[in-house]
Structures are given as structure tokens and as C-alpha cells.
MMTF fields as JSON, N, C-alpha, C and O atoms, coordinates in Angstrom:
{
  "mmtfVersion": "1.0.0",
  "mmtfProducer": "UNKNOWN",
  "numBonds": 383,
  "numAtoms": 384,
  "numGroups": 96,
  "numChains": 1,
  "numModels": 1,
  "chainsPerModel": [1],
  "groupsPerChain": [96],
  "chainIdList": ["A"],
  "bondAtomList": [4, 2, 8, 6, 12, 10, 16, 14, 20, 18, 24, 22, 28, 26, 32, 30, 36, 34, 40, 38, 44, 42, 48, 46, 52, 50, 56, 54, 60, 58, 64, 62, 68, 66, 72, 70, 76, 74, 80, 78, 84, 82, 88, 86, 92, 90, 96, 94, 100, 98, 104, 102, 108, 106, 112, 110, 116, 114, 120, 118, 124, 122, 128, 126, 132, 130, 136, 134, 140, 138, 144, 142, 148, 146, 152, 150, 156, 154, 160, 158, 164, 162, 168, 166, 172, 170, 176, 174, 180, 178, 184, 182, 188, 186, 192, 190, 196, 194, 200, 198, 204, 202, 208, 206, 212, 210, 216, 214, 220, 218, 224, 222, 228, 226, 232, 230, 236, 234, 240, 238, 244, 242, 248, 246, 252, 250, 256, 254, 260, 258, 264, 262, 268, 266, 272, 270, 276, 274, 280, 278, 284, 282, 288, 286, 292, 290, 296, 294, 300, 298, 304, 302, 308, 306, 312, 310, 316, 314, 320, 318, 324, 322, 328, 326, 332, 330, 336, 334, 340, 338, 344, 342, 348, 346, 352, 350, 356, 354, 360, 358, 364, 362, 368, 366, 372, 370, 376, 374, 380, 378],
  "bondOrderList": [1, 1, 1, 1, 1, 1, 1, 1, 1, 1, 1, 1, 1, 1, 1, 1, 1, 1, 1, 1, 1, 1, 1, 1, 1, 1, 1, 1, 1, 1, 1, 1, 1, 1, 1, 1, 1, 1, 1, 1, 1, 1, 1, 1, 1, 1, 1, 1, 1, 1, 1, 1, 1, 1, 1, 1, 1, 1, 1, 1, 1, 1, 1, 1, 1, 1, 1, 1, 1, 1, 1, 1, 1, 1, 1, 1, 1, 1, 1, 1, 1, 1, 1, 1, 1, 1, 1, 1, 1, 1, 1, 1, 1, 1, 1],
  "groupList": [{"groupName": "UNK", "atomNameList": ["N", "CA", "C", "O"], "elementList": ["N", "C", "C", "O"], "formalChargeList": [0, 0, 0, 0], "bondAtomList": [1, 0, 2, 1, 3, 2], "bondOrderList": [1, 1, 2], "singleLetterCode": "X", "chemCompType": "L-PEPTIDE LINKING"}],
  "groupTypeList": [0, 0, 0, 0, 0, 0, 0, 0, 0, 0, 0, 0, 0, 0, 0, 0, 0, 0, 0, 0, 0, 0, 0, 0, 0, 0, 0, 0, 0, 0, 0, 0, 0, 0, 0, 0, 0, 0, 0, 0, 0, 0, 0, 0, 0, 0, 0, 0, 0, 0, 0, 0, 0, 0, 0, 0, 0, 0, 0, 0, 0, 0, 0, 0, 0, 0, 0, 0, 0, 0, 0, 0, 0, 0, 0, 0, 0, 0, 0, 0, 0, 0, 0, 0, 0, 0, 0, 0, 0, 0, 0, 0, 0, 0, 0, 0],
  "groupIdList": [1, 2, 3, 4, 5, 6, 7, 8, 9, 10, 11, 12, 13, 14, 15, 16, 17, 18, 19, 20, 21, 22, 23, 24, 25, 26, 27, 28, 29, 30, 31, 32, 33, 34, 35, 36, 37, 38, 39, 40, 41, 42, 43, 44, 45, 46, 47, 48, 49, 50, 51, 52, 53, 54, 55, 56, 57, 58, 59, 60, 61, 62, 63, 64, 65, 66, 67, 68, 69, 70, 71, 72, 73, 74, 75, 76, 77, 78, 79, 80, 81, 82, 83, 84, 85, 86, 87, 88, 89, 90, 91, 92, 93, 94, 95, 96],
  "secStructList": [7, 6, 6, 6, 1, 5, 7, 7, 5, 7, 1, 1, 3, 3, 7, 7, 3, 3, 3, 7, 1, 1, 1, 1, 7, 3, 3, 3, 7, 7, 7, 7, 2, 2, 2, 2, 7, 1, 2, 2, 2, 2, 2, 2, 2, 2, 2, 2, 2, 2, 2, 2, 2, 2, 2, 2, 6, 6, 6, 7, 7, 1, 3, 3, 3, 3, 7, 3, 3, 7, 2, 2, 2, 2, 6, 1, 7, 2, 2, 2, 2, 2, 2, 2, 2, 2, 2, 2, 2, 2, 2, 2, 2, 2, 2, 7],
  "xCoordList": [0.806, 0.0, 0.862, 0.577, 1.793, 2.811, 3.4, 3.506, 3.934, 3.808, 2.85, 3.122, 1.549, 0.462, 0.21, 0.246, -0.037, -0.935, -0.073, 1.13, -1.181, -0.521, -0.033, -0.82, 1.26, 2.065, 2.103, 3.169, 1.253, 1.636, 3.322, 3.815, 3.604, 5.028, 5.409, 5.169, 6.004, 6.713, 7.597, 7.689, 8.233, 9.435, 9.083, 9.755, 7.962, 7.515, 6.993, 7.272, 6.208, 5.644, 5.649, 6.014, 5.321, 4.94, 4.052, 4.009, 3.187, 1.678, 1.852, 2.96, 0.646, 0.501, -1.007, -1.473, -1.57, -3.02, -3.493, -3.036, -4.503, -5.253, -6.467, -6.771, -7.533, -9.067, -9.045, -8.187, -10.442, -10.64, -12.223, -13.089, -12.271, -13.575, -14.738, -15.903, -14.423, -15.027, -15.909, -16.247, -16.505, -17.826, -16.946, -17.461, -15.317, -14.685, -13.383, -12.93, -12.766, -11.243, -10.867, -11.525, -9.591, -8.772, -7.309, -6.961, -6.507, -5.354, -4.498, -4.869, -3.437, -2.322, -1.011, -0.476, -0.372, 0.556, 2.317, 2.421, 3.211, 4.603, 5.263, 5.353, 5.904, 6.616, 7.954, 8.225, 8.682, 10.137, 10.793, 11.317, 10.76, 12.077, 13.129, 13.358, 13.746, 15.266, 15.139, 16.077, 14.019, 14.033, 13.555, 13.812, 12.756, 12.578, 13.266, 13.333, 13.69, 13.899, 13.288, 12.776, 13.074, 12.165, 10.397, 9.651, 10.278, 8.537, 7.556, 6.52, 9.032, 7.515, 7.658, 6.696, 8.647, 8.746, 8.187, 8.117, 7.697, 6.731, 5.706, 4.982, 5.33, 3.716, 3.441, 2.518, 3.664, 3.749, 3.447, 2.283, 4.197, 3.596, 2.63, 2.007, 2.125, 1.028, -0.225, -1.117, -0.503, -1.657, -1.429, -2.11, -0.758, -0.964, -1.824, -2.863, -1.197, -1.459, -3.21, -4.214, -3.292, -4.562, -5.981, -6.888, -5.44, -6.146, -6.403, -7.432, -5.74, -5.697, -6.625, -7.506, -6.315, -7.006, -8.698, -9.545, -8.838, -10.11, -11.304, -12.448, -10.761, -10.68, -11.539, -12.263, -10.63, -11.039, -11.668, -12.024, -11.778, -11.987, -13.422, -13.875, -13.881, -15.701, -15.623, -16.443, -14.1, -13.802, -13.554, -14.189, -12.82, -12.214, -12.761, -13.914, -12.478, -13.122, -13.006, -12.355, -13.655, -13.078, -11.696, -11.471, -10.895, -9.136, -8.457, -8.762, -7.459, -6.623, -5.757, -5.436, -4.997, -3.733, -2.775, -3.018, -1.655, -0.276, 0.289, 0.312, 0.77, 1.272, 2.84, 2.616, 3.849, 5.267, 6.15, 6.566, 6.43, 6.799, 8.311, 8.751, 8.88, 10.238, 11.192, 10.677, 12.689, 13.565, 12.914, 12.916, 12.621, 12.446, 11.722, 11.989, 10.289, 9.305, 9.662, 8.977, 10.809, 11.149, 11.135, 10.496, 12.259, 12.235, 11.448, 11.898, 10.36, 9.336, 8.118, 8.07, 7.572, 6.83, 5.526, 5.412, 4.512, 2.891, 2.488, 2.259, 2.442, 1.427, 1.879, 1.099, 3.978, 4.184, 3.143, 2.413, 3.255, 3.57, 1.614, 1.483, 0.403, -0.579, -0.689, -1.33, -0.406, -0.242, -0.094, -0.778, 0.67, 1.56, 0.614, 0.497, -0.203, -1.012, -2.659, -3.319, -2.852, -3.839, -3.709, -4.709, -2.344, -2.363, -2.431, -3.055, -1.951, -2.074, -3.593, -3.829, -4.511, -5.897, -6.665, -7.324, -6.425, -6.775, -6.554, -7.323, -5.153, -4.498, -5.258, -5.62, -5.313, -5.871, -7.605, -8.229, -8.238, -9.559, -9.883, -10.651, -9.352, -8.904, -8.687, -9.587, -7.851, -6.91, -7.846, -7.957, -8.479, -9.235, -10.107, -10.846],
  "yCoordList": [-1.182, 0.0, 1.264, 2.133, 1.439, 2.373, 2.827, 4.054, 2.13, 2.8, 2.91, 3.467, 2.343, 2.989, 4.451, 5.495, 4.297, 5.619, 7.139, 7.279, 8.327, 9.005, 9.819, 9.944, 10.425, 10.67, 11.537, 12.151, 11.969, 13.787, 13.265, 12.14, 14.02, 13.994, 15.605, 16.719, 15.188, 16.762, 16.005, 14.778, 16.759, 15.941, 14.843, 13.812, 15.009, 13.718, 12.748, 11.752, 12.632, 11.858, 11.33, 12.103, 10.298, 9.989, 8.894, 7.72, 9.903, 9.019, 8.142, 7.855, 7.683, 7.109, 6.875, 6.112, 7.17, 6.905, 6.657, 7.063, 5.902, 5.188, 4.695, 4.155, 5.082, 4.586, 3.259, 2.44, 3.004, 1.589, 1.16, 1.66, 0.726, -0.248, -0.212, -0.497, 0.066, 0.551, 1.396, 2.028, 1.905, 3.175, 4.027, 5.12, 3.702, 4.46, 4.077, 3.071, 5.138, 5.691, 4.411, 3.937, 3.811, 2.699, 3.446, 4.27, 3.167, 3.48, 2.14, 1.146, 2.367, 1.672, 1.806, 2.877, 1.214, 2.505, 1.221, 0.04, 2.309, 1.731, 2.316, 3.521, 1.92, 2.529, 1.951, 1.484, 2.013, 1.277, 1.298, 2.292, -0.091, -0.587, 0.58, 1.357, 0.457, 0.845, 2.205, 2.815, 2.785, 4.39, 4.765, 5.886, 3.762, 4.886, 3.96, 4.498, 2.794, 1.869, 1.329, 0.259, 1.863, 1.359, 1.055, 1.529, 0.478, -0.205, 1.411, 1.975, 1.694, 2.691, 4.372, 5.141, 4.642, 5.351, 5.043, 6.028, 3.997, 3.562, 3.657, 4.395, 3.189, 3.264, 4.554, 4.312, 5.294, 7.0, 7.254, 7.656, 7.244, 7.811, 7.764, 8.655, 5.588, 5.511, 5.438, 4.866, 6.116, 6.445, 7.415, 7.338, 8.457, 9.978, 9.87, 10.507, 8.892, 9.087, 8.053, 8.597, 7.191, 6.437, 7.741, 8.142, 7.977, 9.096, 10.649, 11.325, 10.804, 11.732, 10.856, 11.326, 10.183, 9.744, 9.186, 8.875, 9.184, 9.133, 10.289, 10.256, 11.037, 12.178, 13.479, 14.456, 12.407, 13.213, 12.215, 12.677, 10.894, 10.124, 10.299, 9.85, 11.156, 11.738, 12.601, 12.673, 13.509, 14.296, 13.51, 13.867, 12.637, 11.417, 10.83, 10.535, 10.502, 9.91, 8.497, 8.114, 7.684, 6.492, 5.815, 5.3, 5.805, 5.338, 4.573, 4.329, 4.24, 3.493, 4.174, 4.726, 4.269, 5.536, 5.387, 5.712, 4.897, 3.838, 5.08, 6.122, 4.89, 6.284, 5.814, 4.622, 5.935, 5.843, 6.914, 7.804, 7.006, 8.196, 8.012, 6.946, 8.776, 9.422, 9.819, 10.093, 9.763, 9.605, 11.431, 11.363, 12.293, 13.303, 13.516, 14.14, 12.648, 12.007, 11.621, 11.581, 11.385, 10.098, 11.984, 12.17, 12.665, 13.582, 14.865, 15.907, 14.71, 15.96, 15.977, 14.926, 16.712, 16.931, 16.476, 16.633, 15.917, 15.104, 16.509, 16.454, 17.634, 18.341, 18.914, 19.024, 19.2, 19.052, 18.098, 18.578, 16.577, 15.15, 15.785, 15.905, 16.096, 15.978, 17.706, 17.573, 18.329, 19.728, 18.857, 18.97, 18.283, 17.79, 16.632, 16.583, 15.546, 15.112, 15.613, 15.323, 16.77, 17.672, 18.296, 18.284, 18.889, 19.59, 18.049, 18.106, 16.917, 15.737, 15.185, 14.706, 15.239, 15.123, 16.084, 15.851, 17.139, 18.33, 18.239, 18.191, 18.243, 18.04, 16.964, 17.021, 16.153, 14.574, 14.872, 14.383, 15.553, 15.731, 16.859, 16.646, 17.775, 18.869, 18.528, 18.854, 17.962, 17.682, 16.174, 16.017, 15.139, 13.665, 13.961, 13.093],
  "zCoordList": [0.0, 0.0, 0.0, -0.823, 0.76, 0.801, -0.34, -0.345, -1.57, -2.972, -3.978, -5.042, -3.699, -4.4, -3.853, -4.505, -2.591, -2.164, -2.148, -2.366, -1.786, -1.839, -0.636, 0.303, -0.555, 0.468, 1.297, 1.248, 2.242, 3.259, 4.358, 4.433, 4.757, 5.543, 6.051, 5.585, 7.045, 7.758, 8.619, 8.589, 9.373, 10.391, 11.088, 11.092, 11.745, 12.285, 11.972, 12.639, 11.06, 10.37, 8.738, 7.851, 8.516, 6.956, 6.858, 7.224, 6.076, 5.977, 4.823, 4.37, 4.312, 2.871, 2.667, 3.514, 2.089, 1.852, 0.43, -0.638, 0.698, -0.376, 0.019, 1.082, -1.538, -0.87, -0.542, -0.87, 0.402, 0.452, 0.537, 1.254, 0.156, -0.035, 1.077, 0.8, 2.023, 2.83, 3.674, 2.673, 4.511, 4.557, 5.585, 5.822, 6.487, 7.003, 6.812, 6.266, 7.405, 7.609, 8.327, 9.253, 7.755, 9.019, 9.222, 8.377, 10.284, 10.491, 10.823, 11.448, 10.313, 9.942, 10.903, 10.618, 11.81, 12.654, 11.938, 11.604, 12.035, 11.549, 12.467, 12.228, 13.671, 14.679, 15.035, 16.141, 14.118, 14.117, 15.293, 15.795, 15.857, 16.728, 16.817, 17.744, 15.462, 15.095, 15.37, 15.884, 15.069, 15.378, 16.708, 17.146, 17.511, 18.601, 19.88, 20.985, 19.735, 20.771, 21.563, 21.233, 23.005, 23.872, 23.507, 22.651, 24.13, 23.801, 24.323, 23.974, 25.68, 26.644, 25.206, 25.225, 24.339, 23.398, 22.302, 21.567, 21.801, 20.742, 21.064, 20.396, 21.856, 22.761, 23.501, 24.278, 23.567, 23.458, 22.488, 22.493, 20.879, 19.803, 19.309, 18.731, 19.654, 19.375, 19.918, 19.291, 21.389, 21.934, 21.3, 20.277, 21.31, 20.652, 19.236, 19.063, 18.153, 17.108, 17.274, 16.814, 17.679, 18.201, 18.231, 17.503, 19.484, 19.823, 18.703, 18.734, 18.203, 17.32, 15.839, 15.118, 15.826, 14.568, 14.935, 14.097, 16.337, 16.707, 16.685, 16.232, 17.178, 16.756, 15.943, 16.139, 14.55, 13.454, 12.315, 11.231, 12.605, 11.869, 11.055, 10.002, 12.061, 11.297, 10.133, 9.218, 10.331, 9.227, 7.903, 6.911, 7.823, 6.783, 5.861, 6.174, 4.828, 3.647, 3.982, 4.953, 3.158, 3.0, 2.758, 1.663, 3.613, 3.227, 4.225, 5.393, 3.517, 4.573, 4.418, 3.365, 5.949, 5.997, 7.006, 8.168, 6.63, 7.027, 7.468, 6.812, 8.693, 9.107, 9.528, 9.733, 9.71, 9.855, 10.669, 9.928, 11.642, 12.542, 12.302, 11.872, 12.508, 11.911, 13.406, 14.49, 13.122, 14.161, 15.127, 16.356, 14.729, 15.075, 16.141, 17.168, 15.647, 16.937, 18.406, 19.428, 18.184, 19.035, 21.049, 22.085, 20.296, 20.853, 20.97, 21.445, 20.545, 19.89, 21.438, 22.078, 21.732, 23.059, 22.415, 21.199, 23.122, 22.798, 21.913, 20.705, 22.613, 22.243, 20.111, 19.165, 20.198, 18.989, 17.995, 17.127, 18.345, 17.849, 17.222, 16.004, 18.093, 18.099, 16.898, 15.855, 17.029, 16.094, 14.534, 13.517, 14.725, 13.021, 12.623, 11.398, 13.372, 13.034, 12.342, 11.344, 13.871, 13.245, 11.707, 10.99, 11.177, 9.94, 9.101, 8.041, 9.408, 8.368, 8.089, 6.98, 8.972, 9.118, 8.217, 7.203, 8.805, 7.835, 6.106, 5.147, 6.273, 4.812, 3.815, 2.64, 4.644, 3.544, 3.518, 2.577, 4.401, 4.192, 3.027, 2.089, 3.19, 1.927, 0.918, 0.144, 0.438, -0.853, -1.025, -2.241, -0.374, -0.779, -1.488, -1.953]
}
């Protein structure tokens, strides 16, 4: 899915999206080992991003949307991490 769809990104993040067959929005989470290490630093990004995509999921088209967090994340404060998601939510509802 990641080279079909199409791509939003900023420091923290990189999405990928593509429609799906479906009547809602699914989320996808990619939270690399190698980039953030610890379990309790992965599982941080992804209640943030969980929660954030709950959210807004009423805003959303029909898609699936693989999200991939980036070494930057790893050190970035919740409320950053939740800002940069908000403009990616926004972005893909706009431009879908």
C-alpha cells in the first residue's frame, strides 16, 4: 500500500493513503524498533497518534492511511507530535 498511495510527511511523520472499499477511515501505525527503541517510546507515539485519529476520523473519507513516525518524533513533546497530526488530518480531508 505504501507505494500505491498518496504521500503527506513533515518531520515527524509519513503518511501514505489510499481509498478503500469501505464506509470508514482505518489506520495503519509503523513505529520502528530501530528508530525509537524502547517499547515505553513507541507506545507513546502511538496512543498519541490512536487518539488523534479518533478524533477526526468523522472528518475522513473512506481510506486506509499507514502512518510511519520518523527519528524526530522520538524527541518531539505530545502536544508538537498531536499539532503535526492535526495539519495531516486536515491536509488529507482537503486535498481527498
Amino acid at each position: 500500500m505504501r507505494e500505491r498511495g498518496r504521500r503527506f510527511s513533515d518531520a515527524y511523520f509519513s503518511l501514505s493513503v489510499l481509498a478503500n472499499h469501505e464506509s470508514h477511515p482505518r489506520l495503519g501505525l509503523a513505529i520502528a524498533t530501530r528508530t525509537f527503541g524502547t517499547a515505553v517510546l513507541r507506545n507513546r507515539v502511538k496512543r498519541i497518534a490512536r487518539e488523534s485519529f479518533r478524533m477526526h476520523q468523522h472528518a475522513l473519507p473512506p481510506i486506509d492511511i499507514t502512518l510511519a513516525a520518523r527519528a524526530a518524533a522520538r524527541t518531539a513533546l505530545p502536544r508538537e507530535l498531536r499539532a503535526s497530526l492535526d495539519r495531516h488530518w486536515q491536509s488529507i480531508a482537503h486535498r481527498w
